[in-house]
VOPAGU-2260 file (C-alpha; in pm, 1 decimal, decimal comma):
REM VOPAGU-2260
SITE   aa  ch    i         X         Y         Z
SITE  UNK   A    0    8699,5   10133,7    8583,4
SITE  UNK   A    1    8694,1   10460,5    8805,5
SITE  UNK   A    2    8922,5   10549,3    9100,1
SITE  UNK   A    3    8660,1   10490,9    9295,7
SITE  UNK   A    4    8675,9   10119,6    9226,1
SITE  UNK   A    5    9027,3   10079,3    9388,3
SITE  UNK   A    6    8951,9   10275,9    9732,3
SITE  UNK   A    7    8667,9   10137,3    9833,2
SITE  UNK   A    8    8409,6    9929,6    9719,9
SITE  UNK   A    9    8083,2    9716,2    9874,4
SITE  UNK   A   10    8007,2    9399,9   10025,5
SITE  UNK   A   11    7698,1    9270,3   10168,3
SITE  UNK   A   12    7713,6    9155,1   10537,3
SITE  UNK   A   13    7592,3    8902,6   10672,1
SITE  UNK   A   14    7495,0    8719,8   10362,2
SITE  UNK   A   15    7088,0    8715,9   10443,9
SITE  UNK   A   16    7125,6    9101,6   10537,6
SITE  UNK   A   17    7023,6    9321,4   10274,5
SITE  UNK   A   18    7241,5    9641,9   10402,0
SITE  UNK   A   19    7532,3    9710,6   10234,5
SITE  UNK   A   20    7887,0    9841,3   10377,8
SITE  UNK   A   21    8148,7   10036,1   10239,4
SITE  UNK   A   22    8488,5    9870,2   10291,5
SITE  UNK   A   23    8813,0   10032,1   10248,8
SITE  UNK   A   24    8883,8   10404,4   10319,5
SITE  UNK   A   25    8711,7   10641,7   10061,8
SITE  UNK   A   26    8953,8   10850,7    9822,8
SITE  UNK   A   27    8888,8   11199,0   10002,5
SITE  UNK   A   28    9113,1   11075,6   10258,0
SITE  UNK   A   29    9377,7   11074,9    9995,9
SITE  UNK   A   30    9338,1   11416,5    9830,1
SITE  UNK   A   31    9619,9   11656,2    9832,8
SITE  UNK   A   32    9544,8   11938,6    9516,7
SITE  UNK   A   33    9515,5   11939,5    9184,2
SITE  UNK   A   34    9801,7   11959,3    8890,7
SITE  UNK   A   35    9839,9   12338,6    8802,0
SITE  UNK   A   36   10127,7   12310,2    8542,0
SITE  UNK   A   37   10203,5   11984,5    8258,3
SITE  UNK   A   38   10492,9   11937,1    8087,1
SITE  UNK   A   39   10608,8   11626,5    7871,3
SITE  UNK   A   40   10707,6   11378,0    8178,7
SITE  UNK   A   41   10600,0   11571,2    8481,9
SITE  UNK   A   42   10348,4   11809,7    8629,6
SITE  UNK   A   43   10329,4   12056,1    8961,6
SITE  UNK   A   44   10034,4   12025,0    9176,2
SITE  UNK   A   45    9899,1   12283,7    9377,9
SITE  UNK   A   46    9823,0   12158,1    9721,0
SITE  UNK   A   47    9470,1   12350,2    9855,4
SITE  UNK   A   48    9613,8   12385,2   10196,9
SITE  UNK   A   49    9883,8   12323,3   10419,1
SITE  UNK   A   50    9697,2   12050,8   10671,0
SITE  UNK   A   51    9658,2   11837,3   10410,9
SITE  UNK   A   52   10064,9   11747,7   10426,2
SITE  UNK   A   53    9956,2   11641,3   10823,3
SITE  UNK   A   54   10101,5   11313,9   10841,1
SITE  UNK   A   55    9837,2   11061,5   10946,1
SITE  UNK   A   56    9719,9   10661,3   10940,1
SITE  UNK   A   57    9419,6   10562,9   10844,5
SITE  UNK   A   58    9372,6   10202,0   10928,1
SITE  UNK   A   59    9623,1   10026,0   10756,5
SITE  UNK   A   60    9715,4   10321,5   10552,1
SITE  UNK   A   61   10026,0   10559,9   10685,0
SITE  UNK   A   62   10048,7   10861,7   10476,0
SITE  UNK   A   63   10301,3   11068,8   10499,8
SITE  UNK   A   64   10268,9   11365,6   10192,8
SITE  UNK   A   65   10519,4   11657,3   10313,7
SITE  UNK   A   66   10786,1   11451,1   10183,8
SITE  UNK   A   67   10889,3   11304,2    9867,4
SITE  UNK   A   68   10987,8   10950,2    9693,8
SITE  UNK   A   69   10614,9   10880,0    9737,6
SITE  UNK   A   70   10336,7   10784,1    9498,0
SITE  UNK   A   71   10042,8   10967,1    9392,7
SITE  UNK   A   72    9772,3   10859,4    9179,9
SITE  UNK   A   73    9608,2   11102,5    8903,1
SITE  UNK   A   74    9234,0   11092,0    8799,2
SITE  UNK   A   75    9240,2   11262,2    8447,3
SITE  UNK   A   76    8974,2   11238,8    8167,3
SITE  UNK   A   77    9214,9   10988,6    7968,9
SITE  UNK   A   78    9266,6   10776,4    8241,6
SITE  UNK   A   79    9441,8   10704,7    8582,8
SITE  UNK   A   80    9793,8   10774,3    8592,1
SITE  UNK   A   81   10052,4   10699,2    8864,6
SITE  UNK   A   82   10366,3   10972,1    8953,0
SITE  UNK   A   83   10614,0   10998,3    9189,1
SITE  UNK   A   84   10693,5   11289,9    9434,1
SITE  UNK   A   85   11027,6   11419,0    9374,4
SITE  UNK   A   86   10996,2   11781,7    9544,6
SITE  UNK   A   87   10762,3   11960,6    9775,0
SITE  UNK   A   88   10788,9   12303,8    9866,6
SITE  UNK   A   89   10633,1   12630,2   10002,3
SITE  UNK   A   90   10660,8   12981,6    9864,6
SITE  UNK   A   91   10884,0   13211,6   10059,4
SITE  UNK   A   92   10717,7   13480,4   10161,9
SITE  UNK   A   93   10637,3   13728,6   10508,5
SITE  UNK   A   94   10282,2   13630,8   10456,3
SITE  UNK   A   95   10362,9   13269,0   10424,8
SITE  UNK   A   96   10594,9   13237,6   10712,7
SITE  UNK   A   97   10364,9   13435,3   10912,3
SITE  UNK   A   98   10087,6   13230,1   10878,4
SITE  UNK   A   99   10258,2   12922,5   10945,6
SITE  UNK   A  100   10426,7   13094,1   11252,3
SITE  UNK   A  101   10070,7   13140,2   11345,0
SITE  UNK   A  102    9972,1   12764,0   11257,9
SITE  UNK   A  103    9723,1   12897,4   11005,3
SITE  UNK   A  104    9805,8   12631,9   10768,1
SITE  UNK   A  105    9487,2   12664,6   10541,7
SITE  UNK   A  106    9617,3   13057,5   10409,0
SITE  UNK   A  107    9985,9   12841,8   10285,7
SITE  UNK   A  108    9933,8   12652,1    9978,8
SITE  UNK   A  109   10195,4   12431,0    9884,0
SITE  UNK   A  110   10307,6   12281,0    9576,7
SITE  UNK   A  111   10438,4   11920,5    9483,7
SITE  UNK   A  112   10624,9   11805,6    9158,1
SITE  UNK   A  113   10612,6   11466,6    9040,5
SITE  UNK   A  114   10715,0   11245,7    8769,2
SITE  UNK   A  115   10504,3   11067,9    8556,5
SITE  UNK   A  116   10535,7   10718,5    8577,3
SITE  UNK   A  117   10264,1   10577,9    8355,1
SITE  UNK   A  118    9873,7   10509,9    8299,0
SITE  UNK   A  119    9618,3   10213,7    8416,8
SITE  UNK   A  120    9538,4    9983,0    8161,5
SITE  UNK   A  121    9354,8    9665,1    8252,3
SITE  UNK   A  122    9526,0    9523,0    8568,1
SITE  UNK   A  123    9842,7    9696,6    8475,2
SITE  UNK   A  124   10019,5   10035,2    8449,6
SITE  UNK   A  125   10179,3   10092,3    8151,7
SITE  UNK   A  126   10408,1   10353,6    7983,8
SITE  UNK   A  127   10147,7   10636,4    7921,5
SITE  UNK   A  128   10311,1   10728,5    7518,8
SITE  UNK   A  129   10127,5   10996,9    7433,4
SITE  UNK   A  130    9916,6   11064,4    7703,0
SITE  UNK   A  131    9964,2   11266,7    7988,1
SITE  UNK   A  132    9760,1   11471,0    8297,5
SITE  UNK   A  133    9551,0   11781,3    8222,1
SITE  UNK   A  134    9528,4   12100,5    8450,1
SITE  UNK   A  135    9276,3   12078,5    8717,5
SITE  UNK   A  136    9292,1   11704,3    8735,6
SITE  UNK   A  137    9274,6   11564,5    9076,7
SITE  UNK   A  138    9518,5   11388,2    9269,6
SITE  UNK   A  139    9495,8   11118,0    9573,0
SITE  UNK   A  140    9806,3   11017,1    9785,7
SITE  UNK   A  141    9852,2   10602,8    9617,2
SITE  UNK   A  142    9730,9   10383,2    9856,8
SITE  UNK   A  143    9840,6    9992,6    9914,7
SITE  UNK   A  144    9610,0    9873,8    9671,3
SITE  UNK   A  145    9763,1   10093,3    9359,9
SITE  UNK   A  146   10109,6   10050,4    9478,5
SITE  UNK   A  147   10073,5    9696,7    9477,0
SITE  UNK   A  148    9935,2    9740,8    9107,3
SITE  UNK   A  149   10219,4    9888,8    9027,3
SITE  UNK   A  150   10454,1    9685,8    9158,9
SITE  UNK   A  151   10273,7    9424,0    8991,9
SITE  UNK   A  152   10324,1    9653,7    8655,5
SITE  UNK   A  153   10708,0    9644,8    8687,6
SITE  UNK   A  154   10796,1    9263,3    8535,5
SITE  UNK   A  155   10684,1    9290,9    8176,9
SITE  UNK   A  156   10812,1    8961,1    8079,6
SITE  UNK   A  157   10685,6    8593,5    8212,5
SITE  UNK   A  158   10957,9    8391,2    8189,3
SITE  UNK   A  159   10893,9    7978,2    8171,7
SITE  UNK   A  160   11128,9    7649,4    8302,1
SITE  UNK   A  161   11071,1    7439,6    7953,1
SITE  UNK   A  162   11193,7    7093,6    7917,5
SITE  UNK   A  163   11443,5    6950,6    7650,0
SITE  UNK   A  164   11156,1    6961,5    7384,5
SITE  UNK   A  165   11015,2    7325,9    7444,7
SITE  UNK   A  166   10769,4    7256,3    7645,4
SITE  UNK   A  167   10667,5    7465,5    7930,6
SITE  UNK   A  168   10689,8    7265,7    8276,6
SITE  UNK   A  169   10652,7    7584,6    8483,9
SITE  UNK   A  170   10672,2    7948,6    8544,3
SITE  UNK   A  171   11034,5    8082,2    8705,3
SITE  UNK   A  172   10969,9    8149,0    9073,6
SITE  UNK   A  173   10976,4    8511,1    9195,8
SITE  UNK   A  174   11254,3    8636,0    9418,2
SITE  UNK   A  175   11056,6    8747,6    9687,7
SITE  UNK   A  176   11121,9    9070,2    9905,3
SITE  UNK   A  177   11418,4    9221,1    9728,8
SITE  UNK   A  178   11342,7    9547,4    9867,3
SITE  UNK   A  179   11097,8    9787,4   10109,9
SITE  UNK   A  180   10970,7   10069,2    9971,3
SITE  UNK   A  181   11022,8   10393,2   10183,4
SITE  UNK   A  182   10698,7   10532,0   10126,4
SITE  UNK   A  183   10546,7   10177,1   10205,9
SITE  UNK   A  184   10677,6    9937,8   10459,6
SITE  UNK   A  185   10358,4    9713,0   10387,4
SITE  UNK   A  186   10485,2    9702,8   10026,2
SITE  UNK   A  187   10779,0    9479,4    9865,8
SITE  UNK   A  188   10924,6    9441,1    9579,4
SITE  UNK   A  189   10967,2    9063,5    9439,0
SITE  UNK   A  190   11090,2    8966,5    9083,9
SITE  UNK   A  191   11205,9    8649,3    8863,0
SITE  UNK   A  192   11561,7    8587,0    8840,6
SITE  UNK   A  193   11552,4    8635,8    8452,6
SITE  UNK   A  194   11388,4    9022,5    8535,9
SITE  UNK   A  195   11718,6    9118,0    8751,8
SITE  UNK   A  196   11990,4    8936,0    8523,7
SITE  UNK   A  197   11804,6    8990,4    8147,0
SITE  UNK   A  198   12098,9    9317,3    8128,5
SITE  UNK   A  199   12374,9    9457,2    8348,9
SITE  UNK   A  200   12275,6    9508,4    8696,8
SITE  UNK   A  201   12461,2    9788,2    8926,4
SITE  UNK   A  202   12431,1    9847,0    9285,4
SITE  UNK   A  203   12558,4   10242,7    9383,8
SITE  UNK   A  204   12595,0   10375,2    9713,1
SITE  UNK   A  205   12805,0   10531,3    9991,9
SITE  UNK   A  206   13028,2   10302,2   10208,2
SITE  UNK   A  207   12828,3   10122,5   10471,1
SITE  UNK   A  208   12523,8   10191,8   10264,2
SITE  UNK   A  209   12460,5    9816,8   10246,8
SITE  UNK   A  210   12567,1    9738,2    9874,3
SITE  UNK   A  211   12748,0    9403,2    9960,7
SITE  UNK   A  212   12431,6    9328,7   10169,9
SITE  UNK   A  213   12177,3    9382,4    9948,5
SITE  UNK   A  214   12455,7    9170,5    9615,8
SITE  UNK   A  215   12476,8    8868,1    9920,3
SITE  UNK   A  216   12124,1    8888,8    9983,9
SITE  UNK   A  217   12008,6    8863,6    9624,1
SITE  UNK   A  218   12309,1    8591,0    9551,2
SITE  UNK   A  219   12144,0    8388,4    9832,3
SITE  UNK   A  220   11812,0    8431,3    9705,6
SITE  UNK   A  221   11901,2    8317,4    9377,9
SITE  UNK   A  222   12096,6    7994,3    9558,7
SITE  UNK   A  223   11700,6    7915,1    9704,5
SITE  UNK   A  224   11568,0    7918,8    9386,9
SITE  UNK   A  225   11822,9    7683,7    9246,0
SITE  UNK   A  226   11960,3    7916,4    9010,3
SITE  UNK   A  227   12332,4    7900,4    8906,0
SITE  UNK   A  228   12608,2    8184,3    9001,3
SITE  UNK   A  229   12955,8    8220,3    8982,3
């Protein structure tokens, strides 16, 4: 399966027509650079230009790459991996600042660092062991379809309601849109009870921050799904 596969891909319309249309938005709408440096976890990218960090929506896409906490998908010869931006920068420089002073953004090239989170296998990302990006590989801002993937990738474990004899009477109910993520509002995360409680949970923030909102709206979550707490 290429990367191609999860940007766009073809249908036939109408049904007796025999011309085919490309649905989705294809992946050069998504390109930012390509990684100039690897280390063990991470990698820098070199970004060809500054316009491509222009903020922009593409139908139900909003992209928004001159920031960070965002995901970005990488096509390598060992497979397709998925990182996370955790800085973006520019060079500091007369040349650079005079260019952007200018708004020549396509003499600035910035660069992007990102963590890598782990590798496409089957349906699922997984931890990538071994394996990691290679220089020159491209790199595509992670649209819905991939985050969603990912998302997906998160709950390793699928825990079953058995009865009194072991056997399975059905699968533990999801708790459904435990968070937003920043970089998607399209984009939730849901997970079983079992995922959040299987070890010690802890919720850290600043006062106001919304730490006894988010405990009393997972407690009441759990109430819904029947689930005992004390």
């Amino acid at each position: 399966m290429t990367i191609d596969h999860f940007y766009t891909h073809k249908i036939e319309v109408p049904k007796d027509s025999s011309n085919w249309h490309d649905v989705g938005v294809p992946k050069s709408n998504f390109y930012i650079g390509m990684v100039s440096q690897v280390y063990r976890d991470s990698a820098y990218i070199q970004v060809e230009n500054l316009s491509l960090f222009n903020h922009r929506n593409i139908r139900l896409e909003s992209l928004i790459p001159n920031s960070i906490n965002y995901f970005v998908v990488i096509d390598s010869v060992q497979g397709i991996f998925i990182a996370e931006v955790y800085q973006s920068r520019v060079n500091s420089s007369d040349s650079v600042h005079e260019s952007m002073n200018r708004g020549i953004k396509e003499n600035v090239y910035p660069e992007i660092a990102v963590n890598v989170i782990g590798i496409l296998d089957g349906n699922k990302f997984k931890l990538a062991g071994l394996k990691t990006v290679g220089i020159t590989d491209k790199v595509y801002i992670a649209n819905n379809k991939l985050i969603s993937i990912y998302l997906n990738s998160i709950e390793v474990n699928d825990y079953q309601i058995k009865d009194m004899h072991g056997n399975t009477i059905k699968h533990q109910k999801a708790l459904e849109n435990l968070m937003k993520l920043e970089s998607s509002e399209s984009q939730s995360l849901s997970l079983q009870p079992n995922t959040l409680f299987d070890r010690h949970l802890m919720v850290v923030g600043t006062t106001n921050s919304g730490k006894s909102t988010s405990s009393l709206t997972i407690l009441d979550k759990l109430v819904s799904a029947e689930k005992k707490v004390w």
